[in-house]
N, CA, C and O atoms as a GROMACS GRO file, in nm:
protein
  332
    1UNK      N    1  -0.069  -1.348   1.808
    1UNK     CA    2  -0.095  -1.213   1.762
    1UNK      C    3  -0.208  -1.156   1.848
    1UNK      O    4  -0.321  -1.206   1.846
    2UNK      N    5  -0.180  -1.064   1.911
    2UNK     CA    6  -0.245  -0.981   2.002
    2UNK      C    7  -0.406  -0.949   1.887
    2UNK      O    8  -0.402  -0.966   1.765
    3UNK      N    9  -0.509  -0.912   1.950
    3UNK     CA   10  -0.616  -0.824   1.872
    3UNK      C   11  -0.576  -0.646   1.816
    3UNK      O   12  -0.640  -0.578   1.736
    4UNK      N   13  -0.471  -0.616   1.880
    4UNK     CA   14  -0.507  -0.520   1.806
    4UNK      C   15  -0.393  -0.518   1.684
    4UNK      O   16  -0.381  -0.426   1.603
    5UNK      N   17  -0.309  -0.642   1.688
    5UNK     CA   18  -0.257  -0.632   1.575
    5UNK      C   19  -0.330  -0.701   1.479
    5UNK      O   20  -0.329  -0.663   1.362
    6UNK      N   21  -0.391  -0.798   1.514
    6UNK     CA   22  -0.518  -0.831   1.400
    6UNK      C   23  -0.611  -0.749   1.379
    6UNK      O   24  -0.696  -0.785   1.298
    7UNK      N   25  -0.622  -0.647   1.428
    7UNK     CA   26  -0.711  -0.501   1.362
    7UNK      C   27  -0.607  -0.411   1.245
    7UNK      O   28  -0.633  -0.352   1.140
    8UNK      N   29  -0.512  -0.428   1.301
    8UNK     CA   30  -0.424  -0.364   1.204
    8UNK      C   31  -0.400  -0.412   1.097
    8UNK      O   32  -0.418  -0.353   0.990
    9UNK      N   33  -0.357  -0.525   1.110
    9UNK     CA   34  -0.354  -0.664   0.946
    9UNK      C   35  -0.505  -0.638   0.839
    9UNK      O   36  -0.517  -0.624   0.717
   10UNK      N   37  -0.631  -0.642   0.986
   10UNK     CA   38  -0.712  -0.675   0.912
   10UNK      C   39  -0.769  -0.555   0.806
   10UNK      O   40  -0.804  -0.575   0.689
   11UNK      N   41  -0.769  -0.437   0.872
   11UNK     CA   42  -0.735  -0.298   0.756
   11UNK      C   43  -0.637  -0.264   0.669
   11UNK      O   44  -0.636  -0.166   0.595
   12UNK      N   45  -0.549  -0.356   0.683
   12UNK     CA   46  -0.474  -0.352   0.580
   12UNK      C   47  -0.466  -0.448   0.468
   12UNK      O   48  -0.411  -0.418   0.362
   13UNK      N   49  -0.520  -0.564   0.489
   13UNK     CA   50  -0.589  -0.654   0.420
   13UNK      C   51  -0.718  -0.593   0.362
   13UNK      O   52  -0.717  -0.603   0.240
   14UNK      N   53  -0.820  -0.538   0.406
   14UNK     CA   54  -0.956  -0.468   0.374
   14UNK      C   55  -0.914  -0.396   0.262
   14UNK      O   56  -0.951  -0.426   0.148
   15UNK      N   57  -0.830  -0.292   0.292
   15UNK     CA   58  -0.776  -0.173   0.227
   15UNK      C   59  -0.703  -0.208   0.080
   15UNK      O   60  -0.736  -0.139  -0.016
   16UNK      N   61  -0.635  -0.282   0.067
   16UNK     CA   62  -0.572  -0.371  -0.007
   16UNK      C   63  -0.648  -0.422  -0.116
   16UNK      O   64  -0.632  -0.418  -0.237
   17UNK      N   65  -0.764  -0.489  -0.016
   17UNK     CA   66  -0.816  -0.598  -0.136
   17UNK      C   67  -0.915  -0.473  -0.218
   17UNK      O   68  -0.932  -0.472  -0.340
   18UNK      N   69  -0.968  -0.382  -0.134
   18UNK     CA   70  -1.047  -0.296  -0.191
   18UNK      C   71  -0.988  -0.223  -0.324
   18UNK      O   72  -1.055  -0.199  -0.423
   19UNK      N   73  -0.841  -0.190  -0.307
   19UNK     CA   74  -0.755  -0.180  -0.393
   19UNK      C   75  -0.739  -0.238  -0.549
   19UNK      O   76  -0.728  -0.179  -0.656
   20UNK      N   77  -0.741  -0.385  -0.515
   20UNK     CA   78  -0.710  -0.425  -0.603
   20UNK      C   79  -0.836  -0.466  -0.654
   20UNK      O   80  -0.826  -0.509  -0.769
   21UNK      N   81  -0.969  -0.468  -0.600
   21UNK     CA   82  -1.067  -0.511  -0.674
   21UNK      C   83  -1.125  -0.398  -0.763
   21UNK      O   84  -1.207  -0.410  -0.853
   22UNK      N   85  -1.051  -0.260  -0.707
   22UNK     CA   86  -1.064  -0.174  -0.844
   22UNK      C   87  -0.978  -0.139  -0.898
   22UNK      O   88  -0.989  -0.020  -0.929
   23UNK      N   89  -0.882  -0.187  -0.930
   23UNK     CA   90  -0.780  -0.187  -1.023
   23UNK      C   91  -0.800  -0.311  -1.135
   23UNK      O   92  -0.757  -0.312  -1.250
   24UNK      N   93  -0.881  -0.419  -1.066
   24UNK     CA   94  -0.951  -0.540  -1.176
   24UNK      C   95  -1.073  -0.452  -1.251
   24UNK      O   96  -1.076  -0.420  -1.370
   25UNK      N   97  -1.150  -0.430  -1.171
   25UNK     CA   98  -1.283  -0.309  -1.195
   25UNK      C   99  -1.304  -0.219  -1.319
   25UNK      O  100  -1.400  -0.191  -1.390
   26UNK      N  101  -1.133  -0.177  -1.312
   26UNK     CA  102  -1.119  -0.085  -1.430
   26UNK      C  103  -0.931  -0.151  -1.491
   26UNK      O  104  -0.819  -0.103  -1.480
   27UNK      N  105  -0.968  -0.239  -1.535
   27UNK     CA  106  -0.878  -0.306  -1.609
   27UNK      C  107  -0.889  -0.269  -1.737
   27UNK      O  108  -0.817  -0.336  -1.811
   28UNK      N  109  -0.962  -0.175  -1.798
   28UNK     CA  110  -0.930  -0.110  -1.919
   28UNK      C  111  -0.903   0.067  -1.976
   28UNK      O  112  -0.892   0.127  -2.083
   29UNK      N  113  -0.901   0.094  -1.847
   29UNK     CA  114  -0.841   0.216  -1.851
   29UNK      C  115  -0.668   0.235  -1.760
   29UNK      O  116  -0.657   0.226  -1.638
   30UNK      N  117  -0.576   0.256  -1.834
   30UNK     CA  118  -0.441   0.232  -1.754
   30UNK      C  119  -0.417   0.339  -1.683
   30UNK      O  120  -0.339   0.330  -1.587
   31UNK      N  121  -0.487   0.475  -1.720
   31UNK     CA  122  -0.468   0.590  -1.608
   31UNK      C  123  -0.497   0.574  -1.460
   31UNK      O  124  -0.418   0.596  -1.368
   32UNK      N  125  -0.643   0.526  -1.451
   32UNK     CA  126  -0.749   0.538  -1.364
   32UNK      C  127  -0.613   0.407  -1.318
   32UNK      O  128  -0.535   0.456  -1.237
   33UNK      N  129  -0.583   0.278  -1.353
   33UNK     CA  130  -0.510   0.220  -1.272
   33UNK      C  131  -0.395   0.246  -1.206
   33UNK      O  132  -0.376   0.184  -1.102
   34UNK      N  133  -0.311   0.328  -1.243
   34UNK     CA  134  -0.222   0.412  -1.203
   34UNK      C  135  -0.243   0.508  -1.116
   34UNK      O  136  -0.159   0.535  -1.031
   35UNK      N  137  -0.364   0.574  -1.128
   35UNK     CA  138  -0.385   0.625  -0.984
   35UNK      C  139  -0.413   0.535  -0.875
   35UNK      O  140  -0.370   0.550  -0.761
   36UNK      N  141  -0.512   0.410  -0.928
   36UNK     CA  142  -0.518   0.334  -0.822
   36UNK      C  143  -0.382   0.307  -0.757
   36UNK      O  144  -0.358   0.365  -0.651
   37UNK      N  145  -0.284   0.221  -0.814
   37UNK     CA  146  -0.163   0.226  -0.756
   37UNK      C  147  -0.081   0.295  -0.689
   37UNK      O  148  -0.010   0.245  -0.603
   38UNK      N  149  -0.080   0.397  -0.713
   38UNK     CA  150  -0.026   0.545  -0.678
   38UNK      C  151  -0.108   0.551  -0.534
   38UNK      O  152  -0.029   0.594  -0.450
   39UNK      N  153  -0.254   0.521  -0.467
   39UNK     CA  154  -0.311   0.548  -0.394
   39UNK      C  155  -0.270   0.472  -0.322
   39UNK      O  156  -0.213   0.518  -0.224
   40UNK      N  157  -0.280   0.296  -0.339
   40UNK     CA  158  -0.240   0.202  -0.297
   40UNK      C  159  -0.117   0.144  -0.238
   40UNK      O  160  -0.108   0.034  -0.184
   41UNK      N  161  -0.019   0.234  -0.257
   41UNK     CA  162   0.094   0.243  -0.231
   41UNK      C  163   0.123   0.353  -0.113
   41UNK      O  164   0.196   0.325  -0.018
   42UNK      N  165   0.060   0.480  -0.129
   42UNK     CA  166   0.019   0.580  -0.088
   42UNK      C  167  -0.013   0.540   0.117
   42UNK      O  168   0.036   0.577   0.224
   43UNK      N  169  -0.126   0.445   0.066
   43UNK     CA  170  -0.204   0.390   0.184
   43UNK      C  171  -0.116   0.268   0.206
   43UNK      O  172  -0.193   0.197   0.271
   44UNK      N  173  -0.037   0.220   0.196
   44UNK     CA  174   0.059   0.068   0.246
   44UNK      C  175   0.149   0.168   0.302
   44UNK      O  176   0.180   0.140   0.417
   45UNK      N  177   0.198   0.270   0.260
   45UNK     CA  178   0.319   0.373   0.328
   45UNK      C  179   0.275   0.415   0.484
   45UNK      O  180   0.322   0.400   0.597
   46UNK      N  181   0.160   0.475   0.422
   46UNK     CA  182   0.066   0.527   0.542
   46UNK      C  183   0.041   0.423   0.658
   46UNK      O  184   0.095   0.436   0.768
   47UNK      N  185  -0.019   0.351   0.637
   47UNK     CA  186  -0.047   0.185   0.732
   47UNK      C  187   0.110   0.172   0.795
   47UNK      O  188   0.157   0.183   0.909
   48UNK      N  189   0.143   0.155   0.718
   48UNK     CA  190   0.296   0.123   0.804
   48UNK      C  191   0.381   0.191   0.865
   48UNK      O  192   0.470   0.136   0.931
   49UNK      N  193   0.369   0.333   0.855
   49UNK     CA  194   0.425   0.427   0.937
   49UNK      C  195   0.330   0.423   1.063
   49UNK      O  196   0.375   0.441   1.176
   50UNK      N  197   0.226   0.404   1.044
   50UNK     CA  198   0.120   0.442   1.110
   50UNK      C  199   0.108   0.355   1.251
   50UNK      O  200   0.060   0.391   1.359
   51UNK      N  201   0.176   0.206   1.210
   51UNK     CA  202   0.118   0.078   1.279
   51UNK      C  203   0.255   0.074   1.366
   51UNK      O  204   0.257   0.038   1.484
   52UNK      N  205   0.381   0.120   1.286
   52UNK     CA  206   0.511   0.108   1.367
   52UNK      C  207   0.463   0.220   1.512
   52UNK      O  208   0.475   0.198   1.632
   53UNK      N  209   0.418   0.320   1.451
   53UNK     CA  210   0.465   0.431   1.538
   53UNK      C  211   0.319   0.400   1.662
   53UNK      O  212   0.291   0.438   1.776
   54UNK      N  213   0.265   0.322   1.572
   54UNK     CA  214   0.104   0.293   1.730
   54UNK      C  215   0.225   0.177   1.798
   54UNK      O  216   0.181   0.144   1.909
   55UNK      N  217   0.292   0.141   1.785
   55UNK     CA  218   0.343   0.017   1.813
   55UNK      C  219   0.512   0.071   1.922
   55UNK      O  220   0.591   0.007   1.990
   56UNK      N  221   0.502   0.181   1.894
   56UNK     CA  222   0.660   0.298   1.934
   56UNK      C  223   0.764   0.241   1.899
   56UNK      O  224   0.855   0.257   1.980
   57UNK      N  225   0.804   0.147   1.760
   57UNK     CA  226   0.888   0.120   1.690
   57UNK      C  227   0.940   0.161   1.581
   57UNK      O  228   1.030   0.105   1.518
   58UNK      N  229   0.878   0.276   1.550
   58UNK     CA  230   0.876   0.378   1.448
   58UNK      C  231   1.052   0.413   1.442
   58UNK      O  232   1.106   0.439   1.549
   59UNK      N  233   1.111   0.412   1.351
   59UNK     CA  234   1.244   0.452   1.327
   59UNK      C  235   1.261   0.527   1.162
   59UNK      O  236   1.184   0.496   1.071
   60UNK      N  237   1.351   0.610   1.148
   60UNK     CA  238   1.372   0.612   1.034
   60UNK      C  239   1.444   0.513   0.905
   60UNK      O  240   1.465   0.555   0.791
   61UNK      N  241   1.465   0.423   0.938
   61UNK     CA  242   1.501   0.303   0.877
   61UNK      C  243   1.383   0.215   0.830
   61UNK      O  244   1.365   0.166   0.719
   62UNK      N  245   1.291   0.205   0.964
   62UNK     CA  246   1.135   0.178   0.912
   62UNK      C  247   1.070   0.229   0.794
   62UNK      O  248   1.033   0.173   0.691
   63UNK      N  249   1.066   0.380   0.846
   63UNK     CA  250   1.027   0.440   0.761
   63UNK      C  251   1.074   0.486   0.600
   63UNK      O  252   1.007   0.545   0.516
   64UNK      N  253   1.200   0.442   0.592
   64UNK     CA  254   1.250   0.445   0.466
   64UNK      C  255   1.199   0.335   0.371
   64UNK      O  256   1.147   0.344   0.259
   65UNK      N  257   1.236   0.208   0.464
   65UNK     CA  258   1.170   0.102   0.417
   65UNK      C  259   1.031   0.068   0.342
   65UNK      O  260   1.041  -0.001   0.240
   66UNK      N  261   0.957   0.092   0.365
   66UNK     CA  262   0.802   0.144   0.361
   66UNK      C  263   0.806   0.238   0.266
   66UNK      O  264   0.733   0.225   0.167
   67UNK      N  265   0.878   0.331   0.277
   67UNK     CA  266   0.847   0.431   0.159
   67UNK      C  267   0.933   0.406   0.047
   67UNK      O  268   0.924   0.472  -0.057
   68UNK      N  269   1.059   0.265   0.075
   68UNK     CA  270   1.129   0.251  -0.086
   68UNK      C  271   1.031   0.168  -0.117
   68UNK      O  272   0.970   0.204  -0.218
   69UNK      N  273   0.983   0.043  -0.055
   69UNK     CA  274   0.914  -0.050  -0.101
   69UNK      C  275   0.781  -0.006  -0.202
   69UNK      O  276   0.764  -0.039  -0.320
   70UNK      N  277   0.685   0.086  -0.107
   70UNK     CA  278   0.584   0.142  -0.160
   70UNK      C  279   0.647   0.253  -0.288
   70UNK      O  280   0.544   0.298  -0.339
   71UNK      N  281   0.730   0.296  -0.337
   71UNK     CA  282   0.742   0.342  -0.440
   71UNK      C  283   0.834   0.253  -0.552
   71UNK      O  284   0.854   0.291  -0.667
   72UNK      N  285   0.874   0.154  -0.506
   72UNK     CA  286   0.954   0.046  -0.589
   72UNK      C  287   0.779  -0.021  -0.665
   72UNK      O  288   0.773  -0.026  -0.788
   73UNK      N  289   0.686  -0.055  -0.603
   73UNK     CA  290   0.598  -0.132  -0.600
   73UNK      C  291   0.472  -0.061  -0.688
   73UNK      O  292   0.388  -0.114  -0.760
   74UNK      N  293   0.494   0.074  -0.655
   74UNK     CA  294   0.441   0.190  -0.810
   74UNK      C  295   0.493   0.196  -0.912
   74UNK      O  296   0.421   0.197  -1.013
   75UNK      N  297   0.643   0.202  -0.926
   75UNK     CA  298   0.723   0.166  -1.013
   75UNK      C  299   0.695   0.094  -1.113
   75UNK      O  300   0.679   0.135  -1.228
   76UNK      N  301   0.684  -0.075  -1.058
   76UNK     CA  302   0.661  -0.127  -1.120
   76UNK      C  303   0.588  -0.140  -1.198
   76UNK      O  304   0.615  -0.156  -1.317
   77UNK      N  305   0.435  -0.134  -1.128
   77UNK     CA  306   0.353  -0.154  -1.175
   77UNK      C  307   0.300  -0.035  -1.266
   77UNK      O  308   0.195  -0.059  -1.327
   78UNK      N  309   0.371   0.123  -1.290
   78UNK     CA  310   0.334   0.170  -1.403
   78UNK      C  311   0.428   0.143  -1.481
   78UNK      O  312   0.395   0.196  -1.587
   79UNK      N  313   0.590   0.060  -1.504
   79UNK     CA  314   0.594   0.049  -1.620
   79UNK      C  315   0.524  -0.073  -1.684
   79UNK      O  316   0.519  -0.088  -1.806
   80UNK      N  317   0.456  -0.181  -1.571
   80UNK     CA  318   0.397  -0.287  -1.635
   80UNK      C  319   0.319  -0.244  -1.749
   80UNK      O  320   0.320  -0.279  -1.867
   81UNK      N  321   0.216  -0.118  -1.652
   81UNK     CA  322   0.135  -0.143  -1.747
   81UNK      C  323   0.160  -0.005  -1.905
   81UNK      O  324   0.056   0.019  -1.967
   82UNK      N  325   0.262   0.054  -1.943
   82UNK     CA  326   0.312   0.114  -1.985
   82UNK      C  327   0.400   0.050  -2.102
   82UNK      O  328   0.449   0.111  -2.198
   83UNK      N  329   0.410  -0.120  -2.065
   83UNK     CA  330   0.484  -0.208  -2.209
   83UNK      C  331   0.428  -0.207  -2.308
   83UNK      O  332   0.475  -0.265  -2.406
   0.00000   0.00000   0.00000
């Protein structure tokens, strides 16, 4: 793995964990987590459009991908927390 794809991993790892350490943070409010998610998903869409197209592999198939995943992955997690 080249460095600048370990710059890319590694902000997306950063970004991520920052994510989820406030979505633990505020583990008792389900709104405020839902936006987190909503953001978090938001920014994994973003990263990955972002990293294909620094990369000139950018396709719309990519990009669908990325954006079903990242809204499958909101999905979920507001009806999780919505049981």
């Amino acid at each position: 793995m080249s460095d600048k794809h370990a710059l890319h991993y590694l902000l997306l790892l950063l970004g991520l964990s920052i994510f989820g350490f406030f979505f633990v943070y505020f583990r008792y409010d389900q709104m405020i987590q839902i936006m987190i998610s909503a953001l978090a998903s938001i920014f994994y869409v973003g990263w990955g459009i972002t990293h294909h197209a620094l990369e000139g592999r950018l396709t719309k198939l990519i990009a669908f991908e990325y954006i079903l995943f990242g809204s499958l992955t909101f999905l979920l997690v507001f009806t999780v927390l919505y049981l």
